[in-house]
C-alpha positions as CSV (number, residue, x, y, z in Angstrom):
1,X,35.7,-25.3,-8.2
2,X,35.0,-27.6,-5.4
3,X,33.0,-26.3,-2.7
4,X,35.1,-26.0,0.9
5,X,35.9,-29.6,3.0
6,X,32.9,-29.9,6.0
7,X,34.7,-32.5,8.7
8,X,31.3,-34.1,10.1
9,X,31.6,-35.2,13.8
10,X,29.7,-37.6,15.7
11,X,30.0,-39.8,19.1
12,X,29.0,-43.2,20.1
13,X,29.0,-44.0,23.3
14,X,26.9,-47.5,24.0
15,X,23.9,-47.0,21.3
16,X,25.9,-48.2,18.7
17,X,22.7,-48.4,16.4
18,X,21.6,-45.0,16.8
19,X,25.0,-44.1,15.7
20,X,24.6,-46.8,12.6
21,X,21.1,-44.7,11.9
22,X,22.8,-41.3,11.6
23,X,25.6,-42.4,9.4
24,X,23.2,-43.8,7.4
25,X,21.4,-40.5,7.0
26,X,24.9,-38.5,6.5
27,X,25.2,-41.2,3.7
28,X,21.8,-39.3,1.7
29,X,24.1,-36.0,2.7
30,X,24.0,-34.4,-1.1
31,X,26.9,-31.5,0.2
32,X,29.6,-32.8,-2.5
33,X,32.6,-33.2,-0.3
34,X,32.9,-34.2,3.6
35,X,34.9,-36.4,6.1
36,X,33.1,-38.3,8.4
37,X,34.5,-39.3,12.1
38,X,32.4,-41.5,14.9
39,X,34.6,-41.1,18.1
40,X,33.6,-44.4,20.1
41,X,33.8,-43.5,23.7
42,X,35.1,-46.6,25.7
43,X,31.4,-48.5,24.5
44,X,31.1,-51.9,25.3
45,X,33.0,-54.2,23.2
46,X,33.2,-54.3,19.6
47,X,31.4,-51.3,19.1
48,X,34.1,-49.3,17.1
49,X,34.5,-52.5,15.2
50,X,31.0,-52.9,14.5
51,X,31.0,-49.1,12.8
52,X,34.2,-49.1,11.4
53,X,32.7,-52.6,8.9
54,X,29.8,-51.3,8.2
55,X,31.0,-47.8,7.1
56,X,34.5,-47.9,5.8
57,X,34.3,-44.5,4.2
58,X,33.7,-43.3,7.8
59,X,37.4,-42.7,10.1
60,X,36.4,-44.1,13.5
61,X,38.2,-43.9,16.1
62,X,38.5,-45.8,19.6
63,X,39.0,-43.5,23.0
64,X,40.4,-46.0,26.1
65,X,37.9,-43.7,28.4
66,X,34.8,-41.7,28.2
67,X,35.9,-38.5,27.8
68,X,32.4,-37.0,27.5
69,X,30.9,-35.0,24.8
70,X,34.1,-31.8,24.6
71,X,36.8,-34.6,25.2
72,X,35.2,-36.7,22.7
73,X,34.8,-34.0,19.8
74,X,38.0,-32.8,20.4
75,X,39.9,-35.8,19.4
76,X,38.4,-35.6,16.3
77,X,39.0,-32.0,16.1
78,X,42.7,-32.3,16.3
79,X,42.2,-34.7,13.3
80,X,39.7,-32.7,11.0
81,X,40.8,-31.1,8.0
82,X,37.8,-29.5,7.0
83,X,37.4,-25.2,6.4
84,X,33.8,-26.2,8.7
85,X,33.2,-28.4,11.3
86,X,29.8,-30.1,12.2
87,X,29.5,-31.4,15.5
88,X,26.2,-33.4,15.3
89,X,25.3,-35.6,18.4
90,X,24.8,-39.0,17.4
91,X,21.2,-39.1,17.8
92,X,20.4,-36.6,15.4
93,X,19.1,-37.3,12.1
94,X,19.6,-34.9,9.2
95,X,17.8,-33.7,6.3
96,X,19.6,-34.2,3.0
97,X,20.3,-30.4,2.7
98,X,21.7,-30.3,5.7
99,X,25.4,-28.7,4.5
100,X,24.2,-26.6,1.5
101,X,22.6,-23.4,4.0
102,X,25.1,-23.5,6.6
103,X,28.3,-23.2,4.5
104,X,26.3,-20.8,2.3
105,X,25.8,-18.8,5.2
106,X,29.6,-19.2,6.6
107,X,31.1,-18.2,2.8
108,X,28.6,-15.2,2.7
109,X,29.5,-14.1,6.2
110,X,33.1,-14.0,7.4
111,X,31.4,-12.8,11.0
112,X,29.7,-16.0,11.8
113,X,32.0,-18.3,13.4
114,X,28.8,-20.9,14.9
115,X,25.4,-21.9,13.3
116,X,22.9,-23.9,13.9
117,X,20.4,-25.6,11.9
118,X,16.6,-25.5,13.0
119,X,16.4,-28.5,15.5
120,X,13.2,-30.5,15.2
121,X,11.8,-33.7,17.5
122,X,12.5,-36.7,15.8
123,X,9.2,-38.2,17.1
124,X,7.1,-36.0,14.1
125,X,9.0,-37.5,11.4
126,X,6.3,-38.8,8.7
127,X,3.6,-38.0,10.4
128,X,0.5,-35.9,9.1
129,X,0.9,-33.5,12.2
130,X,4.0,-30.9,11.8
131,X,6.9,-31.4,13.5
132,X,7.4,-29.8,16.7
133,X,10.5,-27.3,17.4
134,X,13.6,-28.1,19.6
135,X,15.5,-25.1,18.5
136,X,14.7,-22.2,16.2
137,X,17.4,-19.8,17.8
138,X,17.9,-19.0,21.5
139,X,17.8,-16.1,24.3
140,X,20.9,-15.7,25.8
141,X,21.6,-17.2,29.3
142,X,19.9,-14.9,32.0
143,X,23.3,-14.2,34.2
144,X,21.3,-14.4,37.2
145,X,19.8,-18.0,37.0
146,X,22.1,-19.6,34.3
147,X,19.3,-20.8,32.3
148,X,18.0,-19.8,28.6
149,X,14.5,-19.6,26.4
150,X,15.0,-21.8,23.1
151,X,13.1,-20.5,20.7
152,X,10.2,-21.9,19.8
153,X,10.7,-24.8,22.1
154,X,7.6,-27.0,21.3
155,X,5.6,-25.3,19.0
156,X,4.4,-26.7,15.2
157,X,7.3,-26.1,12.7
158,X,4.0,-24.2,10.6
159,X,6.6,-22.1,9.2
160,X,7.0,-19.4,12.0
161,X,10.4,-19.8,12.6
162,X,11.5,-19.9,9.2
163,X,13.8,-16.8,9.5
164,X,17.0,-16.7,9.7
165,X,19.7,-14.7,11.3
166,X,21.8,-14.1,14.5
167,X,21.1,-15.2,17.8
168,X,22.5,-15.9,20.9
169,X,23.5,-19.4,21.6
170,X,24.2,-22.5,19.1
171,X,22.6,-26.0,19.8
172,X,25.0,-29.1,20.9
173,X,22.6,-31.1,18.7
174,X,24.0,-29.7,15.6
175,X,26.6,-26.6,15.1
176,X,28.8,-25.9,12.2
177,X,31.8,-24.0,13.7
178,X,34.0,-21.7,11.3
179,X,37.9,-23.3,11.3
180,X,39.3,-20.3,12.7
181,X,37.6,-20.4,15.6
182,X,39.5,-22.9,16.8
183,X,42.7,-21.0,16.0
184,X,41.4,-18.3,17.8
185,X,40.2,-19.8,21.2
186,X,41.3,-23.7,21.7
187,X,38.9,-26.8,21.3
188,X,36.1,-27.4,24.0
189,X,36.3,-27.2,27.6
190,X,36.7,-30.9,28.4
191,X,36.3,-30.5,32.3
192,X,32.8,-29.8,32.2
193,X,32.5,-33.7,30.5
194,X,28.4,-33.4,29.3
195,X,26.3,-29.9,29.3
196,X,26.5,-26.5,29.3
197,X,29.8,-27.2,27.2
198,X,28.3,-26.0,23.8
199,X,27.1,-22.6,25.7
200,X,30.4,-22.0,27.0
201,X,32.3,-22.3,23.7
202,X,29.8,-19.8,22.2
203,X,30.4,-17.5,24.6
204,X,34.0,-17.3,24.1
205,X,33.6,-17.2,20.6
206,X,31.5,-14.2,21.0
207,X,33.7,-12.8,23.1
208,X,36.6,-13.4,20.4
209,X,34.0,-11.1,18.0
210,X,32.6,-14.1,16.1
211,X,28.9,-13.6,15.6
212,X,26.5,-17.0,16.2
213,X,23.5,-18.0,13.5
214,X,20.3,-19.4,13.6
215,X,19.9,-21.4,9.7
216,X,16.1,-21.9,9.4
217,X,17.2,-23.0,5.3
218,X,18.2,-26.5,7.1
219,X,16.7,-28.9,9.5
220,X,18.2,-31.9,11.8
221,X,15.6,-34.5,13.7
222,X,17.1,-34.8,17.2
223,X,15.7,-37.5,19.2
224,X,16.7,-35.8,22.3
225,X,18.6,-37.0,25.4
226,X,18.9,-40.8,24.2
227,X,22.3,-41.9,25.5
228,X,22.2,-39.9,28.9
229,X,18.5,-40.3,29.6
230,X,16.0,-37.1,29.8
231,X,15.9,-37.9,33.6
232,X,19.0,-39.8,34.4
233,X,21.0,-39.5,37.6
234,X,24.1,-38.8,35.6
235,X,22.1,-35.6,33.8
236,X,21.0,-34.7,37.2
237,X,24.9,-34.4,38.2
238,X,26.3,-32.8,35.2
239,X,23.1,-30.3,34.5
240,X,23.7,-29.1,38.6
241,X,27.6,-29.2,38.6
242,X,27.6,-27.3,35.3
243,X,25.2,-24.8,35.8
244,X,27.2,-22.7,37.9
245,X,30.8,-23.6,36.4
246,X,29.1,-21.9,33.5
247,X,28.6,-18.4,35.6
248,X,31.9,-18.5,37.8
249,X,33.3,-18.6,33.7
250,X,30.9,-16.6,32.0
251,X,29.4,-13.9,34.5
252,X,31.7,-11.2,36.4
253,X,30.7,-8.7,39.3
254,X,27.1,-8.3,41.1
255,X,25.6,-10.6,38.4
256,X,27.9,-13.3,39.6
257,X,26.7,-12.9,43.4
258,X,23.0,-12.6,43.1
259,X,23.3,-15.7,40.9
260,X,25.8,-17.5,43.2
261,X,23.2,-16.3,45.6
262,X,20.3,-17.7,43.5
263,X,21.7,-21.4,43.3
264,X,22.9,-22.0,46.7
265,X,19.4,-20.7,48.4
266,X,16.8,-21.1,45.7
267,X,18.1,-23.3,42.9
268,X,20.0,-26.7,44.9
269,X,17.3,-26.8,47.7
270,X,14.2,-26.0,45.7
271,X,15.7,-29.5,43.5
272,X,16.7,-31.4,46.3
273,X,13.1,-30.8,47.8
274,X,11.6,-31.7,44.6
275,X,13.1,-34.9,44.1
276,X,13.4,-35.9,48.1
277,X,9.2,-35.8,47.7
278,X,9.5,-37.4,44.7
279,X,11.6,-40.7,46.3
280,X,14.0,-40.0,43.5
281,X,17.3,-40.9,45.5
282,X,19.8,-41.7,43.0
283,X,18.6,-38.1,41.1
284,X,18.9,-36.6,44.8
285,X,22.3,-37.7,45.6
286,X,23.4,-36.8,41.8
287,X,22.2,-33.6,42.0
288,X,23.8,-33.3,45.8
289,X,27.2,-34.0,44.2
290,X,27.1,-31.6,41.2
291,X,26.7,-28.7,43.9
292,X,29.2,-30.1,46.5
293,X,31.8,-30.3,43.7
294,X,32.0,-26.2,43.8
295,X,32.0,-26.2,47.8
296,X,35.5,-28.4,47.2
297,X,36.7,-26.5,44.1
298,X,35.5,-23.6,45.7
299,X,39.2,-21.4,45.6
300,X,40.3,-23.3,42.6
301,X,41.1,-20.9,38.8
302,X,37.7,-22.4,36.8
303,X,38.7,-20.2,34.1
304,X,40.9,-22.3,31.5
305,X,41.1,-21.0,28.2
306,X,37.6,-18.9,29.0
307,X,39.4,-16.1,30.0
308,X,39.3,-14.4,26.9
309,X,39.6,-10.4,26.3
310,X,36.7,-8.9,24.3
311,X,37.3,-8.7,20.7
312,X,35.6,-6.6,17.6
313,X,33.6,-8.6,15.5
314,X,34.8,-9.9,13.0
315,X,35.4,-8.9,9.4
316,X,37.8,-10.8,7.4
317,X,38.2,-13.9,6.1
318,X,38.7,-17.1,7.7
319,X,41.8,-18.5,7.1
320,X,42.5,-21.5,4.1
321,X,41.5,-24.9,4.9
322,X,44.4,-27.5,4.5
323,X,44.1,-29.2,1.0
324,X,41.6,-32.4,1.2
325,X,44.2,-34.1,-0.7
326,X,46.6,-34.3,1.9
327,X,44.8,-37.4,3.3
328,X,42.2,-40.1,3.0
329,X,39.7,-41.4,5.5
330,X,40.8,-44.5,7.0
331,X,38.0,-47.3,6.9
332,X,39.8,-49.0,10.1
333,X,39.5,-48.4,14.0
334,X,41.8,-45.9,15.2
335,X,43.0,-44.6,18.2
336,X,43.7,-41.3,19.4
């Protein structure tokens, strides 16, 4: 019998050779049966081209505008035929048992809807030294401050975080999502455009009943924060703006206030400070803008398709992937 289609999903957006580097590695994939889509976000040029020549086998497909990481994924998403789904950001580079664990884990447990692989710093890669974390699981988002503890965040992979099991939030790097869960709660949120989306999708999966995994069995190199910048004005924007359109989502009652509280006197100005000191003006006005963007949408309904009723976990089956016969990949440049 042949093991269930994965639909493997990656975006380029300007770093067309990082993109090149991890379809080369899905190439050394030895899962027995995936789709591949590179969603090219507006890039410069001939980038789509470029991929589409040099990996026929691969569908790629040409957005007119930047639609971020969610508006990105989700063009794919509406294309994907796969029972799984692996969004992997493009400048992560997996192992070639990537697939085997995490659809193990998703036959074995008809609860998990989300899992993530361990997450390691590309930077360690054939070294003598091991490999040091990114993600071995994660704390859930404090309600109050809207930030989390990743697990392990920087410590030797020395086999201390070789467990798996449930935990609390996926990784954006990497996540196999369960089909269903898409028939249950929509794609990604698109209007939050780059972070923050993958915690927000978690959450309303949880709060559909689907149950979120931590797959120690397989292991993705991330060479973080390579086509925003670790300290880019644009991060700046998008990490402040997002930050609290997580909470007015995700967080209800006197949580909401002390943490509404929390940003507007402690959070914005202790940045703004930080980075006035610093002579860092374009991160300074970036960050000024993600936090004025609430005082306009201020009265506006942030809640989209978050505003989910709690669920029981789940204990079924997902439902049948459509038949991998039904189509080919395309080895030209599409568009959505």
């Amino acid at each position: 019998m042949e093991p269930p289609l994965v639909s493997i999903i990656t975006i380029n957006y300007n770093e067309v050779e990082m993109t090149a580097r991890c379809l080369e590695r899905l190439q050394a994939l030895t899962y027995p049966n995936v789709e591949v889509f590179a969603v090219d976000n507006a890039s410069a040029e001939g980038q789509a081209k470029v991929l589409a020549e040099r990996f026929p086998e691969v569908t790629v497909i040409a957005n007119d505008t930047n639609d971020g990481f969610a508006g990105g994924n989700n063009v794919a998403l509406r294309r994907a035929r796969g029972q799984y789904v692996l969004l992997l950001n493009n400048d992560a580079l997996p192992e070639p048992g990537l697939l085997e664990p995490l659809v193990e884990t998703m036959e074995a447990r008809p609860d998990v809807g989300i899992a993530s692989p361990k997450i390691v710093f590309a930077d360690g890669e054939g070294g003598d030294e091991p490999s040091r974390i990114q993600y071995a699981g994660s704390a859930p988002i404090n309600p109050y401050t809207g930030r989390s503890h990743t697990v392990g965040y920087g410590e030797p992979d020395d086999g201390r975080f070789d467990e798996p099991g449930r935990t609390h939030l996926a990784h954006g790097a990497a996540m196999m999502i369960r089909r269903s869960v898409f028939e249950d709660i929509g794609l990604l949120a698109e209007d939050y455009f780059l972070y923050y989306e993958e915690h927000d999708f978690t959450e309303r999966a949880k709060r559909a009943g689907y149950a979120v995994y931590y797959d120690a069995r397989a292991t993705v190199r991330h060479e973080a924060s390579v086509s925003v910048g670790r300290h880019s004005p644009l991060k700046a924007h998008y990490m402040t703006r997002n930050r609290l359109l997580y909470l007015r989502r995700n967080v209800r009652g006197g949580a909401f206030l002390f943490s509404t509280l929390v940003y507007w006197v402690l959070a914005v100005p202790k940045q703004l400070l930080t980075l006035l000191v610093a002579g860092e003006a374009e991160r300074f006005w970036a960050t000024a803008r993600g936090a004025a963007w609430h005082l306009r949408h201020a009265f506006d309904d942030v809640q989209g398709q978050c505003a989910l009723p709690d669920a029981e976990p789940k204990d079924s089956a997902p439902a049948a992937a459509p038949d991998p016969q039904d189509a080919s990949p395309s080895a030209s440049v599409s568009t959505p």
